[in-house]
C-alpha positions as CSV (number, residue, x, y, z in Angstrom):
1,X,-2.8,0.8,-2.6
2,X,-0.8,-2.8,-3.9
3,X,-1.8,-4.6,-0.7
4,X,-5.6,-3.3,-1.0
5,X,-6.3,-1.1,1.9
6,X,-7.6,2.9,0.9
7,X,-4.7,5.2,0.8
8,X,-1.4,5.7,-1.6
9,X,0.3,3.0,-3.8
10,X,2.5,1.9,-1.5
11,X,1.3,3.1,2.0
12,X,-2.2,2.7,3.3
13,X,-3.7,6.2,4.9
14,X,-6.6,7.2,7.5
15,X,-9.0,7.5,4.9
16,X,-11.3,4.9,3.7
17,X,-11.6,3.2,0.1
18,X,-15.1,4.5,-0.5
19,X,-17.1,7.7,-0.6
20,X,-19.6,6.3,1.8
21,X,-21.1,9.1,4.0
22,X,-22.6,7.9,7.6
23,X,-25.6,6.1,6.2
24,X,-24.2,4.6,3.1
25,X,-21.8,1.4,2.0
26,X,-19.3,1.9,-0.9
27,X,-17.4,-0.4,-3.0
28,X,-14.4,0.2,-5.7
29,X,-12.2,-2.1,-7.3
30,X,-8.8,-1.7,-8.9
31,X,-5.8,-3.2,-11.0
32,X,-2.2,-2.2,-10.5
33,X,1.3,-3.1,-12.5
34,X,4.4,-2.7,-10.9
35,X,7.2,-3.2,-13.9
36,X,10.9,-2.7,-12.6
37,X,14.0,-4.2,-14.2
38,X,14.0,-7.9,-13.0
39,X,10.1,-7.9,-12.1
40,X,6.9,-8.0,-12.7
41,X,4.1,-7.9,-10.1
42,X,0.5,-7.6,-11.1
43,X,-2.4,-6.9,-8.2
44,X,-6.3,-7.0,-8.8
45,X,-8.2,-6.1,-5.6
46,X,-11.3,-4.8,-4.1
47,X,-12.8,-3.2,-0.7
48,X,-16.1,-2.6,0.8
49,X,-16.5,0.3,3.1
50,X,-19.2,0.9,5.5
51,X,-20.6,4.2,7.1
52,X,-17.7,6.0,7.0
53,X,-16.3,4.1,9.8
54,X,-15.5,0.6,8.7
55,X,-13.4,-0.8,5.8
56,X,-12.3,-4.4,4.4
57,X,-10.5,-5.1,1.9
58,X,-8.8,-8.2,-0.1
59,X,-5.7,-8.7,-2.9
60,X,-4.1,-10.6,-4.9
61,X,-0.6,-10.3,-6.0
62,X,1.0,-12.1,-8.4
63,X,4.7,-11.8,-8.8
64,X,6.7,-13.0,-11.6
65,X,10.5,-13.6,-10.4
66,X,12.0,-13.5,-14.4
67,X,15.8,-14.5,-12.7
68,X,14.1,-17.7,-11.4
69,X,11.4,-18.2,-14.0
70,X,9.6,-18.9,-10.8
71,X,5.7,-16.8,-9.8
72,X,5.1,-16.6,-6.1
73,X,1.1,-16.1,-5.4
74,X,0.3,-14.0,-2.0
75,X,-3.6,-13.2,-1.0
76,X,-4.3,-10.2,1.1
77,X,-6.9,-9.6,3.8
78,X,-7.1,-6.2,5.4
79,X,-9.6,-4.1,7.9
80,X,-9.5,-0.6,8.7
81,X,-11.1,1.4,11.3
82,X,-11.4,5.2,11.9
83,X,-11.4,6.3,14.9
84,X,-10.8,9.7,15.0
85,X,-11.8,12.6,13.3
86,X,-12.3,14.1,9.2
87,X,-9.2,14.4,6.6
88,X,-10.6,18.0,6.1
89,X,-13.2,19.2,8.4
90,X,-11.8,18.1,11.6
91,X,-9.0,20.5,13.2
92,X,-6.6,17.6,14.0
93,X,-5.5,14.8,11.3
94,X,-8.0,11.6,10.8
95,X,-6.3,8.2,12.6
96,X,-7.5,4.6,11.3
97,X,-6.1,1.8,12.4
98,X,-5.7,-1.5,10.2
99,X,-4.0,-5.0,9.6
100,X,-3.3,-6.8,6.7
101,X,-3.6,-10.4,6.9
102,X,-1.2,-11.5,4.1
103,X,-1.6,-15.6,2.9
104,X,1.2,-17.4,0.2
105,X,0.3,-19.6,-2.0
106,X,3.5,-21.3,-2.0
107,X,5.8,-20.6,0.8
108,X,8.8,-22.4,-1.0
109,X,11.0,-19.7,-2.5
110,X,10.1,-18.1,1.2
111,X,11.3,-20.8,2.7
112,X,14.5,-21.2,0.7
113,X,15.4,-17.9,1.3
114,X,15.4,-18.3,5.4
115,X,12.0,-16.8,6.4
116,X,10.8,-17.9,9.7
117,X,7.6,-18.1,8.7
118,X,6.9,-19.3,4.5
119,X,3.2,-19.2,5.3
120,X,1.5,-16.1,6.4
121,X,1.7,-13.2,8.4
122,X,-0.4,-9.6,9.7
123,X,1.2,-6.4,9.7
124,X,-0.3,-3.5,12.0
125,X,-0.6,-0.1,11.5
126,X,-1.9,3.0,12.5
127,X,-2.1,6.0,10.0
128,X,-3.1,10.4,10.2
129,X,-3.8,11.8,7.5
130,X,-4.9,15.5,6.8
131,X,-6.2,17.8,3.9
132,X,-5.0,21.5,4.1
133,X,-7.2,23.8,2.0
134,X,-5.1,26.3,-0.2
135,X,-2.3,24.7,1.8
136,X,0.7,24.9,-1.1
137,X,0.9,28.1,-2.5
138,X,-2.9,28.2,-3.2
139,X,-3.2,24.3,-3.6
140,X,-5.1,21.8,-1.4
141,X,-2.5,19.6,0.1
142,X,-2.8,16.5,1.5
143,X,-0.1,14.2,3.7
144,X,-0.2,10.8,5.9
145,X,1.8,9.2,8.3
146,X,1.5,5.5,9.4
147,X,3.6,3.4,11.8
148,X,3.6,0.0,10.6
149,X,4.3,-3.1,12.8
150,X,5.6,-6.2,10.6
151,X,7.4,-9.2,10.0
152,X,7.2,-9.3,6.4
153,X,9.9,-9.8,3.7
154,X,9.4,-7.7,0.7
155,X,5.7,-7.3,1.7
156,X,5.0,-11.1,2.8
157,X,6.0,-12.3,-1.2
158,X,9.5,-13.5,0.5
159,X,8.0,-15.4,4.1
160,X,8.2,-13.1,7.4
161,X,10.9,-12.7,9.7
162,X,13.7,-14.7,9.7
163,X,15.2,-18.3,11.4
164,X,16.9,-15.8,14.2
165,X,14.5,-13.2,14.5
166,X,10.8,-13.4,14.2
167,X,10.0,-10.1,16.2
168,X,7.9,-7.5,15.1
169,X,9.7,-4.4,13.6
170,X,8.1,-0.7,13.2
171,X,8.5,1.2,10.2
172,X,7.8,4.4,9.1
173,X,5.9,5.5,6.1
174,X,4.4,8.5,4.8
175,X,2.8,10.3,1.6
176,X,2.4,14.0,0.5
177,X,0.3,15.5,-2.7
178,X,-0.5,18.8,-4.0
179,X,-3.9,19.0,-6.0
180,X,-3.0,21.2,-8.8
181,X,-7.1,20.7,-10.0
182,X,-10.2,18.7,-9.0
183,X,-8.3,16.1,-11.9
184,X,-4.8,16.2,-11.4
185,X,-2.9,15.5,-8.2
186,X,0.9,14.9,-7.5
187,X,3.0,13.8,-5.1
188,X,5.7,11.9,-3.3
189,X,5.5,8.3,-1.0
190,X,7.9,6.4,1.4
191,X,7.8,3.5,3.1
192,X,10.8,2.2,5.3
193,X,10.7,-1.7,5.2
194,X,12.9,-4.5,7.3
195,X,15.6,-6.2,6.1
196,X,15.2,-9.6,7.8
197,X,16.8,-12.0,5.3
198,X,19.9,-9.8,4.7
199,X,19.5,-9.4,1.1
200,X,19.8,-5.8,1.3
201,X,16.0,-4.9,1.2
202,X,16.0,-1.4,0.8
203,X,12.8,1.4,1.7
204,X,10.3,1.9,-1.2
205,X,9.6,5.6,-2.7
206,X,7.9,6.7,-5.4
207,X,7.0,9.8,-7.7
208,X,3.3,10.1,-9.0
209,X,0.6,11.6,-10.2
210,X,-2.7,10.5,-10.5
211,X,-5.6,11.7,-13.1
212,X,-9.5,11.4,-11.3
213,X,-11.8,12.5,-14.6
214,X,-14.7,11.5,-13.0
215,X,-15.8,10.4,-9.1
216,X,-15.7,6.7,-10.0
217,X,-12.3,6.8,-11.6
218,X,-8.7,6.8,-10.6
219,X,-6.0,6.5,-13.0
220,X,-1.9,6.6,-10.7
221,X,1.4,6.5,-12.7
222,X,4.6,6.5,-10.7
223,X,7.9,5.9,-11.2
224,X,9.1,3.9,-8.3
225,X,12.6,2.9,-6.5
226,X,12.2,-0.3,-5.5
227,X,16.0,-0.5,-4.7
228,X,16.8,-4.1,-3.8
229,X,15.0,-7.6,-4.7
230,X,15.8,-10.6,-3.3
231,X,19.5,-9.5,-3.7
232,X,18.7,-8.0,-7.1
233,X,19.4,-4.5,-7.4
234,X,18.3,-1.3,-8.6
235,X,14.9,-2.2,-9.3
236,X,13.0,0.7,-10.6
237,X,10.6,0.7,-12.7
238,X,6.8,2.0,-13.6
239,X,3.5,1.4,-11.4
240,X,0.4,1.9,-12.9
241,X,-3.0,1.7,-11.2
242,X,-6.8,2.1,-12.3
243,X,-9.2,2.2,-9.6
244,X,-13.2,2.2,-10.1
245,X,-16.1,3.0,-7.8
246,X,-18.9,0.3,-8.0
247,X,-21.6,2.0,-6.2
């Protein structure tokens, strides 16, 4: 996903970045594009996953503000761990739990805006996510859940919480995708998000589908509602993503 973590574009799930079995370490790397009206932002990232049991990950965004002329620079940290469960052997969904440590560059446009904090910040979340076999209509389906707890303003890019109010808010996200072949999957995200600064931050969805021609390759296009930007509106726009497995 954008901030790094295994899962969807814009909502991390149970399942881990790698292919690791048990015994094994995996690693995979990936660029994404996120162009909407007013904005660009451009991620490279990477994660290591060990044993099937233990992920990290780390990103970089960089978002160009075109209104402003203005790039704000935001470094992600993130661990997962599972701790329950298969996403298609075991009878109940897998459950990970994860943070996201999240790092500006330059906390001033964060800072001018009212954030509390124009520094850093760590979102917590706990995500299920299943695989039913032949689940839609003959189609192996897949869906996640995850509660996340955060501060952050437009994903940390805009500070966390605000002058007023620097508690902790939980939001809802979730993902479902039919896989129509072992290549081609589709599907739907959302992700509910605060709206701290009161510039009208509005929840995140998106429509995809992703191509996987081999094991080591991922190839997402969506087109995404990004709704409201630092009081810009009606940000949509294309998201493109390439993922690669290293080994």
């Amino acid at each position: 996903m954008l901030e790094g973590s295994g899962g969807g574009g814009i909502v991390p799930w149970a399942t881990l970045a790698g292919y690791d079995s048990r015994d094994q370490v995996a690693a995979t790397a990936f660029y994404t594009r996120v162009n909407v009206d007013d904005f660009q932002l451009d991620v490279l990232g990477a994660s290591l996953s060990f044993y099937d049991r233990i992920e990290i990950s780390i990103a970089q965004h960089k978002f160009d503000v075109e209104p402003l002329g203005a790039e704000i620079k935001q470094n992600i940290y993130g661990l997962k761990y599972r701790i329950y469960g298969d996403v298609v052997y075991s009878d109940w969904p897998q459950v990970s739990v994860g943070l996201q440590h999240k790092v500006l560059d330059d906390g001033a446009i964060a800072a001018a805006v009212g954030a509390d904090n124009a520094d850093s910040g760590t979102d917590f979340y706990i995500a299920a996510t299943k695989v039913h076999l032949g689940g839609f209509f003959g189609y192996n389906t897949v869906w996640n859940t995850t509660l996340r707890a955060t501060k952050a303003n437009q994903t940390g890019l805009l500070g966390f919480g605000q002058v007023d109010d620097d508690d902790y808010e939980v939001m809802f996200e979730g993902s479902l995708g039919v896989l129509l072949s072992r290549h081609f999957a589709v599907g739907i995200e959302y992700r509910q998000k605060p709206d701290n600064l009161g510039l009208g931050e509005d929840d995140w969805k998106d429509v995809f589908i992703a191509w996987i021609p081999s094991k080591d390759v991922n190839v997402t296009l969506a087109y995404a509602k990004l709704g409201s930007i630092a009081g810009v509106q009606d940000q949509n726009g294309l998201y493109l993503s390439i993922s690669g497995q290293i080994w």
